[in-house]
C-alpha positions in Angstrom: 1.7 -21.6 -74.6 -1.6 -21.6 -76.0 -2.2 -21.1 -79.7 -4.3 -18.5 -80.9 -6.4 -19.2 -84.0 -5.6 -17.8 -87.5 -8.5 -15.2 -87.0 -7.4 -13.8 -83.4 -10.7 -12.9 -81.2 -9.2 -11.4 -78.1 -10.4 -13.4 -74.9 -13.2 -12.3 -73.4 -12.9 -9.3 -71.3 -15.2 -10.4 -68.8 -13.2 -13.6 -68.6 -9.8 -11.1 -68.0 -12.0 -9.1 -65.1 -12.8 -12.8 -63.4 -9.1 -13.7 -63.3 -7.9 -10.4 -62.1 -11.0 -10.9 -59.3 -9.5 -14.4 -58.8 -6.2 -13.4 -58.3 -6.9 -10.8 -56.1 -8.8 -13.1 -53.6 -5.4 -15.1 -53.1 -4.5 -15.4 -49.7 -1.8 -13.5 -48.8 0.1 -15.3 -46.3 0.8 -17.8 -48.8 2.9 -15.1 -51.1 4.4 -13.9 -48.3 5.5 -17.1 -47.1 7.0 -17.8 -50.6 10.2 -15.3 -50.0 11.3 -12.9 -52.5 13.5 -15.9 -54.7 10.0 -18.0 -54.8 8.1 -14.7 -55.4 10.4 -13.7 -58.2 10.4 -16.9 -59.6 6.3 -17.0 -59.4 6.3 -13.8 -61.2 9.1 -15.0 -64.2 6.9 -17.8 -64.4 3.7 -16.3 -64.7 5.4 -13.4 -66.9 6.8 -16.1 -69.5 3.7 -17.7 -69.4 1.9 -14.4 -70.9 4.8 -13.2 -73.0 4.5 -16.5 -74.3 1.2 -16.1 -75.1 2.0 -12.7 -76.6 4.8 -13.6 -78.9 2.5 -16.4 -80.5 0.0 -13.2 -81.0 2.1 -11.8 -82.1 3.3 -14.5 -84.7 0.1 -14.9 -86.0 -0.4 -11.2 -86.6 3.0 -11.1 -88.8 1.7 -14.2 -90.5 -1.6 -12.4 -91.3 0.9 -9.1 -92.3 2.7 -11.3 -94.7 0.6 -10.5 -97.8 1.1 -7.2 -97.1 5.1 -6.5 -97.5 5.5 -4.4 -100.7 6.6 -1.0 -100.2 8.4 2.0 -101.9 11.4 3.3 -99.7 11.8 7.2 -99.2 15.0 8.7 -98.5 14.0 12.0 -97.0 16.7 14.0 -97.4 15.5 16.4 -94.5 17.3 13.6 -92.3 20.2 14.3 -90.6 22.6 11.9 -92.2 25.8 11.2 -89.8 28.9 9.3 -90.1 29.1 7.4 -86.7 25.9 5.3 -86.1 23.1 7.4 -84.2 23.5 6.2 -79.7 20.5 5.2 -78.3 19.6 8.4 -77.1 19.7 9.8 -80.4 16.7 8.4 -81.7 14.8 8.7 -78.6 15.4 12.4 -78.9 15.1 12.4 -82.2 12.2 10.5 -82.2 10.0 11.8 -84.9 13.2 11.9 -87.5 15.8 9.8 -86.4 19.4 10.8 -87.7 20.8 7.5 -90.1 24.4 7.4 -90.3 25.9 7.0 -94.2 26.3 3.5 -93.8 23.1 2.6 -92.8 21.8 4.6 -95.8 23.9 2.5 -98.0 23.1 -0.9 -96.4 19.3 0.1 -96.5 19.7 1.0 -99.9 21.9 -2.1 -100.9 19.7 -4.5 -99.0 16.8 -2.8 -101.2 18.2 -4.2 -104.3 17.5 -7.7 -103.8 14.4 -7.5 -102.0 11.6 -8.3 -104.2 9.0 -6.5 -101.6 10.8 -3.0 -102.6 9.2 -1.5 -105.5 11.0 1.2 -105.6 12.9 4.1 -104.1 11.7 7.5 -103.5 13.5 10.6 -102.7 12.4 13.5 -100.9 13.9 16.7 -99.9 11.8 19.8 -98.3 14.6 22.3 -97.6 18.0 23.1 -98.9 20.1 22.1 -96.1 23.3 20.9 -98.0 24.9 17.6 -98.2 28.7 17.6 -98.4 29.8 16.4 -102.1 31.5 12.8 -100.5 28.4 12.0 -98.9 26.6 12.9 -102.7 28.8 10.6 -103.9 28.0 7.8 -101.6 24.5 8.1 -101.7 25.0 8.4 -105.6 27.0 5.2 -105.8 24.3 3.5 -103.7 21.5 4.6 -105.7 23.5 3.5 -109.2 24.1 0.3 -107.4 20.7 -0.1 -106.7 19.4 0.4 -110.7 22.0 -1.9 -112.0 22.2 -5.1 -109.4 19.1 -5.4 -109.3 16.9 -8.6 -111.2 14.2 -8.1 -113.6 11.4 -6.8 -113.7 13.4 -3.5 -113.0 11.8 -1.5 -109.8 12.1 2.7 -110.0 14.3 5.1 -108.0 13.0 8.4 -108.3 13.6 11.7 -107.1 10.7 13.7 -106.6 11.6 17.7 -105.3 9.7 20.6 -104.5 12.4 22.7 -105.6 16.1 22.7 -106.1 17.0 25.9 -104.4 14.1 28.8 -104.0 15.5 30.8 -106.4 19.0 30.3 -104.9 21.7 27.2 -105.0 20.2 24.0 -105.6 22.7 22.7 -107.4 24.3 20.1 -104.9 20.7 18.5 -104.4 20.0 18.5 -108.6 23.8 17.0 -108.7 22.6 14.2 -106.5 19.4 13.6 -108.3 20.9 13.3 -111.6 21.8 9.4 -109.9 18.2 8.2 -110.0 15.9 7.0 -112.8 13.5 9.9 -112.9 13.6 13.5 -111.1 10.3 14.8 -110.7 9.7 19.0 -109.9 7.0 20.3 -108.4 5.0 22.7 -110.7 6.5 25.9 -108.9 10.0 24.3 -108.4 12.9 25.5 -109.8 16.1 24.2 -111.1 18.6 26.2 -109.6 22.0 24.9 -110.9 24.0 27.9 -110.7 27.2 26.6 -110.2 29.4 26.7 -106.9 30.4 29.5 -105.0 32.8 30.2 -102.0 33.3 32.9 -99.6 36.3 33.6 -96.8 35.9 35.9 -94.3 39.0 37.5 -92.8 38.7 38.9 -89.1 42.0 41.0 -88.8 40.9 44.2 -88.9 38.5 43.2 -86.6 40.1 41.6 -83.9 42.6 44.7 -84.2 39.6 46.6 -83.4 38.4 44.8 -80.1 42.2 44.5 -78.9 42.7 40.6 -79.8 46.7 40.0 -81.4 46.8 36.7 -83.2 50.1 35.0 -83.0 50.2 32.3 -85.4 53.2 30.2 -87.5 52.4 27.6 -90.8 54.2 25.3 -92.3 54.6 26.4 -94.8 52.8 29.0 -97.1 49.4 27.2 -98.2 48.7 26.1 -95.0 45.8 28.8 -94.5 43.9 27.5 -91.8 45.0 30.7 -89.4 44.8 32.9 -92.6 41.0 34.4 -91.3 42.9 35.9 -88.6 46.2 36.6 -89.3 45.4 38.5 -93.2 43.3 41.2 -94.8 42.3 38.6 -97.8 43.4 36.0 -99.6 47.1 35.1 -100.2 48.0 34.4 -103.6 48.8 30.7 -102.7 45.6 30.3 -100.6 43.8 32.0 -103.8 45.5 29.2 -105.9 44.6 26.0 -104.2 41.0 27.3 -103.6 40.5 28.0 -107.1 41.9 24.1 -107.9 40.1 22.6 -105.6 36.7 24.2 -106.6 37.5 23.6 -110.7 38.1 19.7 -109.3 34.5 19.9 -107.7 33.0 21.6 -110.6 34.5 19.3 -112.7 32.9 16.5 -110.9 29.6 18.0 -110.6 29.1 18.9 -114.6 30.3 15.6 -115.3 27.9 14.1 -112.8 24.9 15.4 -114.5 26.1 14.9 -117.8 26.1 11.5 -117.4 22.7 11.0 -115.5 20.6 12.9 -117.8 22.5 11.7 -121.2 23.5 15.5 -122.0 26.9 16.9 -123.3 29.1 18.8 -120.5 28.8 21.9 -122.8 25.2 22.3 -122.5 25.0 21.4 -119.2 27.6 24.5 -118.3 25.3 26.0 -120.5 22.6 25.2 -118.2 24.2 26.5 -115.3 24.7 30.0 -116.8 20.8 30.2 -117.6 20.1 29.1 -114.1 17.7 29.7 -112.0 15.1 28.0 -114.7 11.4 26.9 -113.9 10.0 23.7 -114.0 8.5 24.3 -117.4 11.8 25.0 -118.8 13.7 22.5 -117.0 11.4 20.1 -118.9 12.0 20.7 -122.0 15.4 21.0 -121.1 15.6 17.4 -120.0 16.8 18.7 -117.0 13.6 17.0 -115.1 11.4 13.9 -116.4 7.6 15.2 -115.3 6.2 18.4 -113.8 4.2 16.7 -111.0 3.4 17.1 -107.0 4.9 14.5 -104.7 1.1 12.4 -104.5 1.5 12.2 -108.0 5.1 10.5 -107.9 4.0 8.1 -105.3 0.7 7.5 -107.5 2.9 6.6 -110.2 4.8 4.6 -107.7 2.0 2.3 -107.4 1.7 3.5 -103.4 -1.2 2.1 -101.9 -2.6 0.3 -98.9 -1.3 -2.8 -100.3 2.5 -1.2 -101.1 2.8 1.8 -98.3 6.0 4.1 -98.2 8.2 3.2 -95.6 11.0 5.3 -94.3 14.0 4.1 -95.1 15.7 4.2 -91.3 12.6 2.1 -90.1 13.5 -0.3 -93.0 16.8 -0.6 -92.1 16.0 -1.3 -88.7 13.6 -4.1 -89.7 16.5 -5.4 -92.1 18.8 -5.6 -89.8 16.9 -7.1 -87.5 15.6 -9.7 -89.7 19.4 -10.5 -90.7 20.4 -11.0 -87.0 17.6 -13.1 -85.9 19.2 -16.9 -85.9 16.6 -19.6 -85.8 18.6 -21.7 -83.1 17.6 -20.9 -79.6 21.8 -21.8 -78.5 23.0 -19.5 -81.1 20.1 -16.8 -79.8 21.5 -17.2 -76.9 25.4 -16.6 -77.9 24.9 -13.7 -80.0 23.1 -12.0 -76.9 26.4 -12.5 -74.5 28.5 -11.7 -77.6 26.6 -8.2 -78.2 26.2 -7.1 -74.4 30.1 -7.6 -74.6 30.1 -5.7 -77.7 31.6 -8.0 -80.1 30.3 -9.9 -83.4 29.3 -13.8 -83.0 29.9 -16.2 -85.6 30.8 -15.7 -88.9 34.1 -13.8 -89.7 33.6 -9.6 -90.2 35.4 -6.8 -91.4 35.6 -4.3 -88.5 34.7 -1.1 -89.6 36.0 2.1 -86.8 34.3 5.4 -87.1 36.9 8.4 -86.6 35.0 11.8 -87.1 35.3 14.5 -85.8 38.4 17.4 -84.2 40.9 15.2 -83.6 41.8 15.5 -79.6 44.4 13.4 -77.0 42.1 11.4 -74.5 38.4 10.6 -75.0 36.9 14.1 -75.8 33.6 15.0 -76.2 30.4 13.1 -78.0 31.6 14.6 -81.7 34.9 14.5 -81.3 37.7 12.1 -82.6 39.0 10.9 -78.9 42.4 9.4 -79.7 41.5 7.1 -76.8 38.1 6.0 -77.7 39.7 4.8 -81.5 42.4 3.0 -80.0 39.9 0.9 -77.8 38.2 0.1 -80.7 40.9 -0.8 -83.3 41.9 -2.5 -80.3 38.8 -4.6 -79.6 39.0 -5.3 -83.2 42.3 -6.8 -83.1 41.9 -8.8 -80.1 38.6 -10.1 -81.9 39.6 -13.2 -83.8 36.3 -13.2 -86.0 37.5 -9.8 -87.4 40.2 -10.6 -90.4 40.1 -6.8 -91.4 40.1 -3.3 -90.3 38.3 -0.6 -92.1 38.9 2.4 -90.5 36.5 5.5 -91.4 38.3 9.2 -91.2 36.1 12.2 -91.5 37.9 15.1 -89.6 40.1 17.9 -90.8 42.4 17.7 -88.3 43.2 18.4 -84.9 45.9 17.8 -82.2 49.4 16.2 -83.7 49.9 14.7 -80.7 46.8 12.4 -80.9 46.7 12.1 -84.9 50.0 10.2 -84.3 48.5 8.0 -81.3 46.0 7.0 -83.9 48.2 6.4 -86.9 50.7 4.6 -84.5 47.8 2.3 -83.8 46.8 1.5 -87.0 50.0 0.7 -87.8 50.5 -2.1 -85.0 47.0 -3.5 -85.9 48.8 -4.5 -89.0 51.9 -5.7 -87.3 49.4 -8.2 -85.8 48.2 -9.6 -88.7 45.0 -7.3 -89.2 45.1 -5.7 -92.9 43.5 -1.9 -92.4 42.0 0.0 -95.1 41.1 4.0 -94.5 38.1 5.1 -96.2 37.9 9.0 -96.4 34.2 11.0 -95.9 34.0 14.5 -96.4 37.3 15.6 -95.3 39.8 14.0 -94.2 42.7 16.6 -93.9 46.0 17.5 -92.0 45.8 14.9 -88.7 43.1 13.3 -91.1 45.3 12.2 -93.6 48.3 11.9 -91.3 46.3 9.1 -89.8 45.8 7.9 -93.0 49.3 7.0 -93.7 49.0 4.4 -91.1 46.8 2.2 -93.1 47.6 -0.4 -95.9 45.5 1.4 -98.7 43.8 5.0 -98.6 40.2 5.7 -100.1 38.3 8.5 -101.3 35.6 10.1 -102.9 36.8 12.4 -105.8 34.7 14.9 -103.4 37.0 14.2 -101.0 38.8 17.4 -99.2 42.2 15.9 -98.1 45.6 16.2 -98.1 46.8 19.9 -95.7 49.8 18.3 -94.8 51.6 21.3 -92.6 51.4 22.6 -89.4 50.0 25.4 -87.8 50.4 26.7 -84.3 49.9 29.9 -82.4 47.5 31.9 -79.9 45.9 34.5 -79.4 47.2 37.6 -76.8 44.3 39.5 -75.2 45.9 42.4 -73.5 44.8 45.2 -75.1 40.8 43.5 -74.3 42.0 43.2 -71.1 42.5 47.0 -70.8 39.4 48.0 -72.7 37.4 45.6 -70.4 38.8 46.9 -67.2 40.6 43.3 -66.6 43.6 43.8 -64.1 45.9 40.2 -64.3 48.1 39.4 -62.3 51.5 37.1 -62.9 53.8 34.7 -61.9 56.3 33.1 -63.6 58.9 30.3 -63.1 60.5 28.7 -66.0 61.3 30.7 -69.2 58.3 28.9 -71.2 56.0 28.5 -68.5 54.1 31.8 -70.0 54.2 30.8 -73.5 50.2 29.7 -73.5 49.7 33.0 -71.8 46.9 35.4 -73.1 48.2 38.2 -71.3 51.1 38.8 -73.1 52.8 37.5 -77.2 55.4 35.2 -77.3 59.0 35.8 -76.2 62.1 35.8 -79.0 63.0 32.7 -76.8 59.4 31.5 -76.9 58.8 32.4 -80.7 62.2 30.5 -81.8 61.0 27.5 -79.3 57.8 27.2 -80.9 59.4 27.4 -84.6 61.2 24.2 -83.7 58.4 22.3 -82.7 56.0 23.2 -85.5 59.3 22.0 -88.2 59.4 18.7 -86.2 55.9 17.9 -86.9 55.9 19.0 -90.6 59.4 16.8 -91.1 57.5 13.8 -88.8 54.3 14.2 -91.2 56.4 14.8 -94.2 58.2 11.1 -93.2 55.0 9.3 -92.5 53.6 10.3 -96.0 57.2 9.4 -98.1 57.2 6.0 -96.2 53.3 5.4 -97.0 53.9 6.4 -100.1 56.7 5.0 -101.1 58.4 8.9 -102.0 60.6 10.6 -101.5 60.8 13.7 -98.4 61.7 16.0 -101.5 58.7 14.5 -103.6 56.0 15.2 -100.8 57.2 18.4 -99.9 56.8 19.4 -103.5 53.2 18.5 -103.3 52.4 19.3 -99.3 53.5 22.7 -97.5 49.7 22.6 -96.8 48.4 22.3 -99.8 44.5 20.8 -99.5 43.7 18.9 -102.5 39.8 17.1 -103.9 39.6 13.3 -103.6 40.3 12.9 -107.2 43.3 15.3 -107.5 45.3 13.4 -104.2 44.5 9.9 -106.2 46.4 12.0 -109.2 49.1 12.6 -107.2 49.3 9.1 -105.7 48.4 10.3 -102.4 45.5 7.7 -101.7 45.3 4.5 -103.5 41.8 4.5 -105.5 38.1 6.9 -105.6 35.5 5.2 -104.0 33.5 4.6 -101.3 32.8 2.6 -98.1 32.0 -0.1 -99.8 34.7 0.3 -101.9 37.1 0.0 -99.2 35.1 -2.8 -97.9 36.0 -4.9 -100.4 39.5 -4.4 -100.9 39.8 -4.6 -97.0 38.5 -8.5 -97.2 40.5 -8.8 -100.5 43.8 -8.0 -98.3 42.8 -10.7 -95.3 44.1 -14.1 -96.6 41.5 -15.8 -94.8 38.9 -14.1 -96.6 40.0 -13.3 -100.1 38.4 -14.9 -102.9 35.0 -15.7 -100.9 32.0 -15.7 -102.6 30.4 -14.2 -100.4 31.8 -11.0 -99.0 32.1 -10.7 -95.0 30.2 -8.4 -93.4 31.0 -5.1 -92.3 30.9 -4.4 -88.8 30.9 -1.6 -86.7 33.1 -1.4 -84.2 32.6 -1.2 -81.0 29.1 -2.5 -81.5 26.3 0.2 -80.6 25.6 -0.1 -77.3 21.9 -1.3 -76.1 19.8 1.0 -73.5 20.8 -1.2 -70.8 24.5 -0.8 -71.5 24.1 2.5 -71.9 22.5 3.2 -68.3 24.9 1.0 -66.7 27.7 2.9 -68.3 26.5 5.5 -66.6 25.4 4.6 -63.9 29.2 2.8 -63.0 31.4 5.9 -64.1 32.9 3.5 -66.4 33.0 3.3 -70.1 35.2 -0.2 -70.8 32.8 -3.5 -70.4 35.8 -5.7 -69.2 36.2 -3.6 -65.9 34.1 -5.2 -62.7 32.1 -1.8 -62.2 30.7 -2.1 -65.5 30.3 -5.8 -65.4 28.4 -6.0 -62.4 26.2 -3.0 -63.3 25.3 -4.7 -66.3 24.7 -7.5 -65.0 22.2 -5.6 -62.9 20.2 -3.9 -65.1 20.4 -6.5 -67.2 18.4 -8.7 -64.7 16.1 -5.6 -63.9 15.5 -4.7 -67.8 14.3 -8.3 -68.5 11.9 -8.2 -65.9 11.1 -4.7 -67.1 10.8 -6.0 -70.7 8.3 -9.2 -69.5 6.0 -6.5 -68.1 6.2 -3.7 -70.8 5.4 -7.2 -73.4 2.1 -7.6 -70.8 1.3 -3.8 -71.1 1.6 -3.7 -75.1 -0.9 -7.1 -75.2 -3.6 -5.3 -73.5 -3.1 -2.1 -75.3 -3.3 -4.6 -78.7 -6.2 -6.4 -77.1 -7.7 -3.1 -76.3 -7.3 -1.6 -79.9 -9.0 -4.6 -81.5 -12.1 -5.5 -78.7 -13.7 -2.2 -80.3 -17.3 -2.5 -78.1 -15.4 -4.1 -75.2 -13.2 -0.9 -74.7 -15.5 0.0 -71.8 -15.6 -2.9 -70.2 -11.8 -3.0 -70.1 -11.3 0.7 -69.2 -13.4 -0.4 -66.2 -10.9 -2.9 -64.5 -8.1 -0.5 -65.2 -7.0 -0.7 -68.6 -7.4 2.3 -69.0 -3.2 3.6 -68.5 
């Protein structure tokens, strides 16, 4: 390909218009006569040729942007921040604010720390959409992470709020900010630490009202997850493990700020009872460190044309990118084939499995935890000989039995293979959340953590009186004593009441032995602490019900400290998520086959299809986005160019 010179001229337009003239004037008989292969090949040729051209452009241009790579980071907090990774569809939908999931937040942010073209981190938030406290706690832990890996000379992260709550709750936001070097306020901000504050609504009388009977057993008396319908208020054992578990969270959050702002936890409960305070106050406080607009931050920042703000997903994105790319056209090549097959090339990995979400049998739906679709992953990862470790990432509180045991019974023979597996907790992981939990070597969480609910509850709801209010006439028939116990129509039978009494024991005794096994306890000794109790992070690590507080990089680590083949390392292998986020053209021949599993010939050969078309597709759309960057720079020429087409 042709080189273009250090200061790129585009070629002359009227040069462009006398090869498109050219080209048109080409007899054709002899394209015809070439076939479609020779044609195709004519046009790969040709396209090459130009793309060619383009990438060397395109080089040159990234050589010329190289003096230019400083930037501040912003975390914008208005983000939707998710646990699984965002599909391909997500960002295209989401176009103008792309969702991150947490652990592209904390790679972004980790990767920030030894880059010496970060100057610092900036965090935004224009709204007071809450973040759950686990999540605080991870961005926290990235963000402390970030001030104390990185090399001298020291580069800022900042918070910079408009307000922290409009003269309501800001106090989860203010917690969070507490993490950073500076928090800035806008001058009409306020500080609105007040504390925490929880409300339970309970529908009894309600549903008596509109003729709905709610029929509902829990093992045993804290397991209050049917309590909105079956009671007037709270219970006094619902009372009492809702009262620990906010003092645990409270606890954290005082201490938090305490800690970030240098103040003693008396004052800062202090604080809380003053709250709502102004910006003014706040100040001298030292609840904030300036009273200043968000153009003033980034002033301070040193933001200019030299050293932009750059989003953080769009950094991540160019990270990862940049960390991918392999310099060696063979290995280019092999990570391609390994990726469209969804699995890690070269170096060994720590799989990392998302499980979020209700917990359901089969695959479910987009957002839920589909027993099936874990097991196909924890099973790709254990098939995968590049993967030495299993981190498996539970954020659900809870779901089906049935398929919270599938899951844990998986885990459990992905270490009977050889494959240490490590559970990190998110925001919840409770009842079939931590009973898949117990299938893992070690258990992590966040002191924010909401786990434990180990119980059972079962039950329905009967509609007939509805029925009859709504003019509903239904009609029955029965064979088989239980075939009606599911039935809306009517509550269950003495024989269907004492059948389902049995079941819901067996799974509290099954969970109950899962936990004493994991745990190395006694049945007696988990009862005395289960019965569906729901415990924070940091009281279940008190009660040896997970192993240690931290996060997913926390569990990360010990999961490659468990593999033989990669403890002691000094460099830590990388975590991978598995299966790998699939590409557009996977995505569309997913679809398009009906089938979701790569190894399965529909799939394969509709990859391979659109895999052929999408490379074509991509030669052309590199063509279309030379012009349009030969268009944007001919400035005086944009006539001429409009005039042979160009225009589209």
């Amino acid at each position: 390909a042709a080189q273009f010179p250090d200061k790129l001229h585009p070629p002359s337009l009227s040069l462009l218009s006398s090869l498109v003239s050219t080209a048109r004037a080409w007899p054709m008989e002899f394209i015809r006569k070439l076939g479609s292969r020779g044609r195709t090949g004519l046009a790969i040729v040709g396209g090459l040729t130009i793309a060619g051209q383009y990438a060397t452009y395109k080089q040159a241009q990234n050589n010329k942007a190289k003096a230019s790579k400083d930037r501040v980071l912003q975390l914008d907090l208005t983000m939707q921040i998710t646990e699984a990774a965002p599909s391909v569809w997500d960002e295209v939908v989401n176009s103008q604010r792309p969702p991150m999931s947490l652990k592209q937040v904390v790679d972004a942010v980790e990767w920030a720390a030894s880059d010496p073209h970060v100057k610092g981190i900036v965090c935004t938030q224009a709204g007071d959409a809450p973040l759950s406290m686990a999540k605080m706690q991870e961005i926290r832990d990235a963000i402390l992470s970030f001030r104390s890996d990185q090399a001298e000379p020291r580069r800022p992260a900042v918070f910079a709020a408009d307000t922290f709550g409009e003269g309501g709750q800001g106090t989860g936001h203010y917690y969070l900010a507490t993490a950073f070097d500076k928090v800035y306020l806008q001058p009409t901000g306020l500080v609105g630490l007040v504390g925490i504050h929880s409300e339970a609504f309970f529908l009894k009388k309600l549903l008596a009202k509109i003729g709905v009977q709610p029929q509902f057993l829990a093992y045993f008396e804290y397991k209050n997850a049917a309590n909105m319908f079956t009671q007037e208020g709270y219970t006094k054992e619902h009372k009492e493990q809702v009262v620990k578990a906010m003092g645990s969270t409270f606890g954290q959050i005082v201490g938090g700020i305490a800690s970030g702002r240098g103040l003693d936890e008396g004052k800062v409960r202090g604080v809380i009872d003053d709250s709502p305070l102004t910006a003014k106050v706040a100040l001298e406080r030292n609840l904030v460190d300036g009273v200043k607009y968000h153009d003033e931050v980034l002033e301070e920042l040193g933001v200019s044309k030299d050293c932009p703000v750059q989003d953080l997903s769009k950094y991540h994105k160019e990270q990862e990118k940049a960390r991918n790319k392999k310099d060696n056209g063979g290995q280019k090549v092999a990570k391609l084939l390994s990726e469209l097959r969804g699995k890690p090339a070269g170096e060994d990995v720590v799989a990392c499995v998302v499980a979020a979400g209700n917990v359901v049998r089969g695959r479910g739906h987009k957002n839920d935890m589909g027993a099936a679709r874990v097991i196909e992953a924890v099973r790709a990862a254990v098939k995968d000989d590049k993967v030495k470790a299993i981190v498996v990432r539970v954020d659900t509180r809870g779901g089906s039995a049935v398929a919270s045991d599938t899951i844990r019974r998986e885990l459990e023979v992905a270490r009977g293979k050889g494959k240490p597996v490590v559970v990190s907790m998110g925001t919840y992981a409770a009842s079939g959340g931590y009973y898949i939990a117990t299938g893992a070597d070690r258990i992590i969480a966040q002191p924010g953590t909401i786990t434990g609910s180990i119980g059972v509850v079962l039950g329905k709801f009967t509609l007939s009186a509805l029925y009859e209010k709504m003019g509903i006439d239904v009609g029955e028939i029965e064979m088989g004593k239980q075939a009606s116990s599911q039935s809306s129509v009517h509550p269950w039978s003495e024989a269907q009441l004492e059948t389902a009494r049995g079941i819901g024991l067996n799974f509290y005794n099954d969970f109950v032995g899962h936990v004493a096994k994991a745990r190395n306890m006694t049945k007696l000794q988990v009862d005395s602490m289960a019965r569906g109790r729901v415990w924070t992070g940091e009281q279940a690590f008190d009660l040896g019900l997970v192993d240690s507080l931290g996060g997913l990089k926390d569990a990360h680590r010990i999961a490659a400290d468990l593999a033989p083949e990669l403890k002691g390392k000094d460099k830590l292998a990388p975590l991978v998520i598995y299966p790998k986020k699939k590409t557009p053209i996977q995505e569309l021949a997913h679809a398009i086959s009906g089938k979701l599993d790569d190894e399965t010939p529909q799939a394969s050969l509709s990859l391979a299809f659109f895999e052929g078309i999408f490379e074509e597709f991509a030669i052309v759309s590199e063509v279309l986005s030379a012009f349009r960057a030969l268009r944007a720079e001919a400035g005086s020429g944009h006539a001429e160019y409009r005039a042979f087409g160009g225009g589209g």
